[in-house]
Structure formats: structure tokens, C-alpha cells
C-alpha positions as CSV (number, residue, x, y, z in Angstrom):
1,X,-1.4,-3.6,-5.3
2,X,-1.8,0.1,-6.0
3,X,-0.8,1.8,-2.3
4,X,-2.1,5.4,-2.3
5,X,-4.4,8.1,-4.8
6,X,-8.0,8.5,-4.3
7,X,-10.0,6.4,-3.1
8,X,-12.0,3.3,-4.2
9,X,-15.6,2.9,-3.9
10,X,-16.8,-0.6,-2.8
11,X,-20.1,-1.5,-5.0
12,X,-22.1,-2.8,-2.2
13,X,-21.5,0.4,0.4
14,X,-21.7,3.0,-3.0
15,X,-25.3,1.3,-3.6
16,X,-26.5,-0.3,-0.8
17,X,-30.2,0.6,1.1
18,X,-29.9,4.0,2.2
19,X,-28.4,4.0,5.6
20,X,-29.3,7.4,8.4
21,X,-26.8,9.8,8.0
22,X,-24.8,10.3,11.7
23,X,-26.3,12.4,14.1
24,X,-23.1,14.3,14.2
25,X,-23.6,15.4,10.5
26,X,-27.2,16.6,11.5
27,X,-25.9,20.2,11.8
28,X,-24.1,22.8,9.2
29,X,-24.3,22.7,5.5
30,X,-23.2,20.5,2.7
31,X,-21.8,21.3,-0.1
32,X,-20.1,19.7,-3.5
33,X,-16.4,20.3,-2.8
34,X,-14.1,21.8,-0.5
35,X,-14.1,24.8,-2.8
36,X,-17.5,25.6,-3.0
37,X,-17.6,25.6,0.7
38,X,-15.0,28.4,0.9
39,X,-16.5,30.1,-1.8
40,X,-20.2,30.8,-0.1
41,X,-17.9,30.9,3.3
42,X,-15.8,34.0,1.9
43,X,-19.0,35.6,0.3
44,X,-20.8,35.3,3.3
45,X,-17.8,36.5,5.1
46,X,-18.1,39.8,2.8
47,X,-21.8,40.7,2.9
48,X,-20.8,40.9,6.8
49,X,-18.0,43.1,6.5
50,X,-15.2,41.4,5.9
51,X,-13.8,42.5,2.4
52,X,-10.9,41.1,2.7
53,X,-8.9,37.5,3.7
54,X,-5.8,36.6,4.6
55,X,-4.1,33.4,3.5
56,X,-1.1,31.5,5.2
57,X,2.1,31.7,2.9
58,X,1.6,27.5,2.4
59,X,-1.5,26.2,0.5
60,X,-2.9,24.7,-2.0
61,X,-2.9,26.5,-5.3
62,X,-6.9,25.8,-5.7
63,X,-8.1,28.1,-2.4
64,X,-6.2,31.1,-4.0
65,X,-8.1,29.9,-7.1
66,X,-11.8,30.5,-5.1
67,X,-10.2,33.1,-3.4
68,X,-10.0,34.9,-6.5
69,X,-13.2,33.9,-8.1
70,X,-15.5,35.6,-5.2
71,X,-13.2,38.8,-6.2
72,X,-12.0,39.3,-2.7
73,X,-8.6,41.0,-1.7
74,X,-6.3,39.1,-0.4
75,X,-2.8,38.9,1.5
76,X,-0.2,36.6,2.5
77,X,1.0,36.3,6.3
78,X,4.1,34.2,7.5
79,X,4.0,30.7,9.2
80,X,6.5,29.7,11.6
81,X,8.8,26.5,10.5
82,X,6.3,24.2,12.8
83,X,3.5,25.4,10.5
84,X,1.5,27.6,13.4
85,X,0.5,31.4,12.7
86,X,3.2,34.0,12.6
87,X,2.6,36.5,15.4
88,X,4.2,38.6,14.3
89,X,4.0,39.0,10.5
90,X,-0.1,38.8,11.6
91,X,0.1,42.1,13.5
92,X,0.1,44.3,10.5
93,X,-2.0,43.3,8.7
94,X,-5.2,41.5,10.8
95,X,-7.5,44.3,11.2
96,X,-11.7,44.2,11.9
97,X,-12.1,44.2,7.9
98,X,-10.5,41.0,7.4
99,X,-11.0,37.2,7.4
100,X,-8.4,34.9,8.1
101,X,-7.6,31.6,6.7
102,X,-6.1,28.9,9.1
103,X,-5.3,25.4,7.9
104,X,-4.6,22.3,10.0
105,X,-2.1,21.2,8.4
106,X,-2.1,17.1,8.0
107,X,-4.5,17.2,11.2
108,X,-1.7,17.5,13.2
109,X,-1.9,21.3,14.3
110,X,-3.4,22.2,17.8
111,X,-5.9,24.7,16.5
112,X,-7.2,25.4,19.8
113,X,-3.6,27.7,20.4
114,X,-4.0,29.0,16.7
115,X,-7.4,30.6,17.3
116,X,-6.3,31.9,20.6
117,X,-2.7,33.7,19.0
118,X,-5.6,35.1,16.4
119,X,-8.2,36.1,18.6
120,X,-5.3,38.0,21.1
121,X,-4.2,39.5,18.1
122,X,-7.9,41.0,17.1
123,X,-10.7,39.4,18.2
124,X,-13.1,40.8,15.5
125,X,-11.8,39.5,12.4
126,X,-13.3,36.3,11.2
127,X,-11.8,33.2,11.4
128,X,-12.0,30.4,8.9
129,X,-10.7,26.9,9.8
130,X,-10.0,25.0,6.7
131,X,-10.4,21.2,8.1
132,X,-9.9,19.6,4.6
133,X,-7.0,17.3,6.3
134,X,-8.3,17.2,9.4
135,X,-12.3,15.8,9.0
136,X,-12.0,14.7,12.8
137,X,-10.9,18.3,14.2
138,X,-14.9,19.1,12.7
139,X,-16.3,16.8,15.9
140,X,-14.7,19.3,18.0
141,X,-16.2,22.5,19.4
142,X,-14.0,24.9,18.2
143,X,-14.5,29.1,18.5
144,X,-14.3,29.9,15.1
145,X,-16.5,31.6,12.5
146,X,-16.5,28.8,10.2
147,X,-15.4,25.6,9.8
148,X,-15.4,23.1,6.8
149,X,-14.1,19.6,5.6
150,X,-13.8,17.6,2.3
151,X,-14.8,14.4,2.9
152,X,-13.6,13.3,-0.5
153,X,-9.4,13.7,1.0
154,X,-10.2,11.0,3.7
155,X,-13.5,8.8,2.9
156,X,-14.4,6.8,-0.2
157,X,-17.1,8.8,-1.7
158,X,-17.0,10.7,-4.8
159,X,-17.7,14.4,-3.7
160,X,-19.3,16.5,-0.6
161,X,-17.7,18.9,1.6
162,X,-19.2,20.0,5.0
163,X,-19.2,23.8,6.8
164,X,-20.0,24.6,10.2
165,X,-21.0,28.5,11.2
166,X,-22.0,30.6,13.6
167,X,-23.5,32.8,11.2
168,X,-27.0,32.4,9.4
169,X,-27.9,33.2,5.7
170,X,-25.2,30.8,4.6
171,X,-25.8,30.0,0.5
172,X,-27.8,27.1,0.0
173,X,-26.9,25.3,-2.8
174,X,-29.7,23.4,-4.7
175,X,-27.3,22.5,-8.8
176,X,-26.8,19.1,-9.2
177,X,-22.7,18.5,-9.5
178,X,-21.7,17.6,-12.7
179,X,-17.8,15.9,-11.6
180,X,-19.5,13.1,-9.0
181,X,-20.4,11.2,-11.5
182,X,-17.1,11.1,-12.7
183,X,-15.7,10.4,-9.8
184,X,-17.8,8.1,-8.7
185,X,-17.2,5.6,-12.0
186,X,-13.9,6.1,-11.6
187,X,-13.7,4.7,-7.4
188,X,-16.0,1.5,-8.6
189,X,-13.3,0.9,-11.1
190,X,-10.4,1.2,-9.2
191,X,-12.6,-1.0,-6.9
192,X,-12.5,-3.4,-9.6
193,X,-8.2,-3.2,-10.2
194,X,-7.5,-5.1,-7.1
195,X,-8.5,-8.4,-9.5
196,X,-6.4,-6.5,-12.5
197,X,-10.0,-6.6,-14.4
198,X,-9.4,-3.1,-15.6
199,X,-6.2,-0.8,-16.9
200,X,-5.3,1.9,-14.3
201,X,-5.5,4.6,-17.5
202,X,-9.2,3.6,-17.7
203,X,-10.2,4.8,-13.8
204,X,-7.2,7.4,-13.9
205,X,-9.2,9.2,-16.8
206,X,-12.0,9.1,-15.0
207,X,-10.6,10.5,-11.8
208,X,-8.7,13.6,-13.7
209,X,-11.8,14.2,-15.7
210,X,-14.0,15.0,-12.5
211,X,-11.2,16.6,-11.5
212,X,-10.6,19.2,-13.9
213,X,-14.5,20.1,-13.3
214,X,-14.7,20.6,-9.6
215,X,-14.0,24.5,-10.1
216,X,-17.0,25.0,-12.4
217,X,-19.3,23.5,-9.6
218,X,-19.0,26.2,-6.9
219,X,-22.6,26.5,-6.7
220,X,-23.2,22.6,-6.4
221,X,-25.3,20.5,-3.8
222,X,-23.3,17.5,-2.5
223,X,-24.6,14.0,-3.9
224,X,-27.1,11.8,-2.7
225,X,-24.9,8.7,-2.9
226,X,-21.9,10.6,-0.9
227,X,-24.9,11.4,1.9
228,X,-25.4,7.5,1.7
229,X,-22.0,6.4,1.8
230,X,-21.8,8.8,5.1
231,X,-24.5,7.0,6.4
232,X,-22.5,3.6,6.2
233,X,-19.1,4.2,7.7
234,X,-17.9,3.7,10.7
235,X,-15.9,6.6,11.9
236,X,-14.3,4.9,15.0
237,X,-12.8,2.5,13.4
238,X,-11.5,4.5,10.4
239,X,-9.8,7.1,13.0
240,X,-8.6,4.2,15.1
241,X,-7.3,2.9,12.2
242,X,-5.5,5.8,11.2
243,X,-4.2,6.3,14.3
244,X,-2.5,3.1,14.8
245,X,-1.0,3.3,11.2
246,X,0.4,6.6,12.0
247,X,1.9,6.0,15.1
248,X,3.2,2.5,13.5
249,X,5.0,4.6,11.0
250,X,5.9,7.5,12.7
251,X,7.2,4.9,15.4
252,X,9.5,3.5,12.2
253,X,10.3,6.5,11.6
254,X,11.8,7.7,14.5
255,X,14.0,4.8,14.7
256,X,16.0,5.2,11.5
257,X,16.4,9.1,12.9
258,X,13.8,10.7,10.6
259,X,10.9,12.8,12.0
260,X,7.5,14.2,11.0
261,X,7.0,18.1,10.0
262,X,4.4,18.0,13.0
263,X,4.5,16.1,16.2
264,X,0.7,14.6,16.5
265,X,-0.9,14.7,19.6
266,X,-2.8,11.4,20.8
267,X,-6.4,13.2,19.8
268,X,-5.1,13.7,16.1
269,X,-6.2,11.8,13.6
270,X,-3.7,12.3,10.4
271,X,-4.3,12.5,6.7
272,X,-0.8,11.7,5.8
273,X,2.7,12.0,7.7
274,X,4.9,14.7,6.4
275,X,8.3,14.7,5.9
276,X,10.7,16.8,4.7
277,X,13.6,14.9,2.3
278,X,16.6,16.8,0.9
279,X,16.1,13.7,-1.9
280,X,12.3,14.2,-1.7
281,X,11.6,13.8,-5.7
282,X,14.1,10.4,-5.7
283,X,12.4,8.8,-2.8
284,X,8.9,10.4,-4.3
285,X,10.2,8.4,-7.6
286,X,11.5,5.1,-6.2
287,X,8.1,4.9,-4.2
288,X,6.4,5.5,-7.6
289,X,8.7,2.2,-9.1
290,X,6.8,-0.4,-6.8
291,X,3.5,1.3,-7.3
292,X,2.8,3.7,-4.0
293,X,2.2,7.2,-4.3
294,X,3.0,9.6,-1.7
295,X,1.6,12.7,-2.5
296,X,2.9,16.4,-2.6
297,X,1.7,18.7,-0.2
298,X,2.0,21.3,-2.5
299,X,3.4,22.8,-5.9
300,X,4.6,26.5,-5.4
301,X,2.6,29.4,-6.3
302,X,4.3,31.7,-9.1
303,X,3.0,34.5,-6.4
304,X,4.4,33.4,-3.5
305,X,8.3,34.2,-3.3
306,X,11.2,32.1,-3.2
307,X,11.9,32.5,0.0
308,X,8.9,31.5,1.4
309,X,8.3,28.2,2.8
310,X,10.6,25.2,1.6
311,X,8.3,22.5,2.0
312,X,7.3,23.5,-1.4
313,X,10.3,21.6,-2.6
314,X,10.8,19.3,-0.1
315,X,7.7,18.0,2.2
316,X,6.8,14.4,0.9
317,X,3.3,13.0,2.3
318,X,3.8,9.3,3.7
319,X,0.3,7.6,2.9
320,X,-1.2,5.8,6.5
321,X,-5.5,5.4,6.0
322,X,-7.7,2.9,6.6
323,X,-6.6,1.1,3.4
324,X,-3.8,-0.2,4.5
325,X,-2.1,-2.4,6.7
326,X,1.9,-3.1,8.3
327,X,2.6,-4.9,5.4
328,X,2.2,-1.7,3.5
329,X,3.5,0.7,5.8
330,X,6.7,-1.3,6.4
331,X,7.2,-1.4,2.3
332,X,7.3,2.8,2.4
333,X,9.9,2.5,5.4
334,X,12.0,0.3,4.0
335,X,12.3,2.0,0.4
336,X,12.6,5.4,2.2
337,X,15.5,3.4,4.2
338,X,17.2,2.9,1.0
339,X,17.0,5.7,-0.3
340,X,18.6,7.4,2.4
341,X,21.3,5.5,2.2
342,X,22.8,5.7,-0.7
């Protein structure tokens, strides 16, 4: 068994009779990816007055990627080593002209605090939540300018990503995505590799090729069958599950002397557990060996300087969804264990 990567899509649920979509999805917009949401989020963001964003000194290569294709200036500011804002390093540059970016980092930052350190700071800059690891934080009524999730990070469906505003005239996108379909074949077939019915290069190829084609869909409509596979899951028992994995883990953890980047808060629902490894690339390997694939969280940007944060080149992402089971979780531990000990 595979442990880990994107998701698979179960044939019945992808294709089933179209189910209601939950009432908590009934406001804010939908959108193909994660990207495109920023993308009509920053140029909304500028047609209000805000010409320029700033962007915490850890992230994923891709939003400085969108960041860059709506043209907008940007800047770096400084997180503290727990991952929250940098008073400090904020100060001098936050000013009425500006949007900030603020991640929740693994679902496991108490953004509540976050907005309030911004708002104290200037409380007429605009502030963008990115909730692409934390899809529960969305449920939550937060005081921000805009919000947004990918559902495609936590849930098996093949694309859609999900804003909430405060502001009107947000872009409506009506283009049919061209990479769902991609993805989509490629979560049915991976579906299919429990039974070792198909070679992982055949779903992989798949996967990378609706990768690779996200970017050119920033004007994209989320898919029909992602609004239907919304309308089938049940979201209490994928965040209790989640829950329970990660406190099994973290619980592990903690008694072999290791702890998380973040301490998670009961109302947290993770996307992975991070940990920082002097060995991070050996474990990362040796969890590779028995087929489970912890993720990076995330390659260093050539713009971002050396001595910014480390957990470029060390943070390793322990996998705990819904997918899994003890069984699972207690295979990561244990190779971790060894690891450490030699």
C-alpha cells in the first residue's frame, strides 16, 4: 500500500447521483485552483487600492508565481521561529496601500491573534488569509478581507478552490479547466492501485500532467464533478478523523522526545504534522524505501535569502488524513525511530 501523494477518487462517490452541495458552501465563490483564487483576490485587492502585497518569508514557490502574473509589487516580511507574523519586521513596511498575505501554516496557527497583531499594526491594509492547509479554519468567522481554501490538498476531488469576501465585484469565472480532467483520471486510477491493476507511472503521469497546467487556468470555473463530490462527504468525520490521527501521532511523537513545528490546539484540524529533522532528506528517503511519502513543505526560493527560514532545508511533513489508519501511522513512527538512531 502506497501511504501518502494526492488523493484517490473512489468511482462510485466521483460519479454517483448528484448529491446537494452543504449549506456551508452556499456562500463565496469557487474557483479552479488555489491560484486562481489568489489571482482575482489580488486583482480585486488592486482595483480597491491596494497596489501592493506583502508575502511571509515562507511559502510556496507557486503564490509568488500568481503574485507575479497580476503584476503586483511585492515584499517580503519576517516570521517568527513559531511561524506567527513578525511585529516587528511588519512595521515598516504595512502601510494603507498594501495587502498582506497570511498563511495558516499546516492548520495549526491561531489566526484569530495573527489578524489582531495585523490589524494593531494598520487596520486599513487588507488582509488575505490563505487557508489552503487549513479548509476547516474557512467554517470559522474570521475578520479578514478574504479568505480561500483548495479543496484539492485535503479532499479527493480533482480541482476547486473556495474564497470568502467582504468585498463585492469579485471575478467570476465562467472557462471550463482544462487540468481536472487530468486529475480526475489520474485519482480513479490510483483508486484502482490498491488491487495492483495498474503501474503507479500510469496515474503518476496523469497527476504531473494536470499539474503542470494548473497555472494556465487562472481564469477557470471549478468542475461540476468536484461540486458533486462536495456534495457527498462527510466533513465531521473526515476532521474527526484527522484529528484523532494527529493527536495519535503527535502523542508518538512526543514520547520518543520529538515535537511538532506548531503545537495544535484541540479546534485544529491538521493537513500534515511538521517536523523539523537535522537528517530530514534520510528519513524523507527511508520513508520513500517502504512506499510513504511525506511531503516537503517547501523548496527555497532563489529570492528569498539564505538566512531566512530553515525549514526550507529541514521541515518534513508527517502524512495523518482520513486515509489512513494506526497501522499506518505507527509504520512512519517507527522508521522515523530508526532513523534517529543511528
Amino acid at each position: 500500500m502506497v501511504v501518502g501523494g494526492e488523493f484517490e477518487i473512489d468511482f462510485k462517490t466521483a460519479f454517483d447521483s448528484y448529491s446537494k452541495l452543504p449549506e456551508e458552501f452556499r456562500q463565496g465563490h469557487f474557483y479552479s485552483s488555489g491560484r486562481a483564487a489568489l489571482y482575482h483576490i489580488i486583482n480585486l485587492s488592486k482595483q480597491l487600492g491596494k497596489g501592493k502585497i506583502l508575502l511571509p518569508s515562507y511559502l510556496c514557490e507557486s503564490i509568488v508565481e500568481v503574485v507575479k502574473r497580476s503584476s503586483t509589487p511585492y515584499e517580503f516580511y519576517t516570521l517568527n521561529q513559531d511561524l506567527t507574523v513578525n511585529v516587528d519586521s511588519l512595521k515598516e513596511i504595512f502601510d494603507d496601500n498594501c495587502s498582506i498575505l497570511i498563511i495558516n501554516y499546516f492548520g495549526g496557527i491561531d489566526v484569530q491573534i495573527e489578524i489582531q497583531k495585523v490589524k494593531n499594526i494598520n487596520s486599513r491594509g487588507f488582509i488575505i488569509l490563505d487557508n489552503v492547509q487549513a479548509l476547516f479554519s474557512m467554517f470559522e468567522p474570521l475578520d479578514v478581507d478574504f479568505m480561500f481554501t483548495s479543496f484539492r490538498k485535503q479532499l479527493p476531488v480533482p480541482d476547486g478552490a473556495w474564497v470568502i469576501s467582504k468585498h463585492d465585484d469579485l471575478y467570476q469565472c465562467d472557462e471550463l479547466n482544462t487540468f481536472a480532467q487530468y486529475k480526475l483520471a489520474g485519482g480513479l486510477l490510483k483508486n484502482f492501485q490498491r488491487f495492483d491493476s495498474v503501474s503507479d507511472q500510469v496515474y503518476l503521469k496523469l497527476l504531473e500532467k494536470g499539474e503542470t497546467s494548473i497555472s494556465d487556468n487562472l481564469n477557470a470555473k471549478i468542475s461540476e464533478i468536484t461540486i458533486n463530490i462536495l456534495g457527498s462527504l462527510d466533513f465531521d468525520s473526515i476532521r474527526q478523523k484527522r484529528t484523532a490521527n494527529a493527536n495519535y501521532i503527535i502523542d508518538a511523537l512526543k514520547k520518543r522526545g520529538l515535537k511538532p513545528i506548531l503545537n495544535f490546539h484541540n479546534n485544529m484540524v491538521p493537513l500534515f504534522i511538521p517536523m523539523v529533522f537535522k537528517n530530514r532528506d534520510t528519513i524523507r528517503r527511508k520513508l520513500r524505501e517502504h512506499n510513504i511519502f511525506c511531503p516537503v513543505h517547501w523548496p527555497r526560493l532563489n529570492e528569498i535569502a539564505t538566512k531566512s527560514n530553515k525549514l526550507y532545508d529541514n521541515e518534513l511533513s508527517l502524512v495523518i488524513d482520513q486515509r489512513y489508519d494506526k497501522n499506518d501511522l505507527s509504520k512512519i513512527i517507527s522508521i522515523i525511530e530508526d532513523c534517529i538512531k543511528k
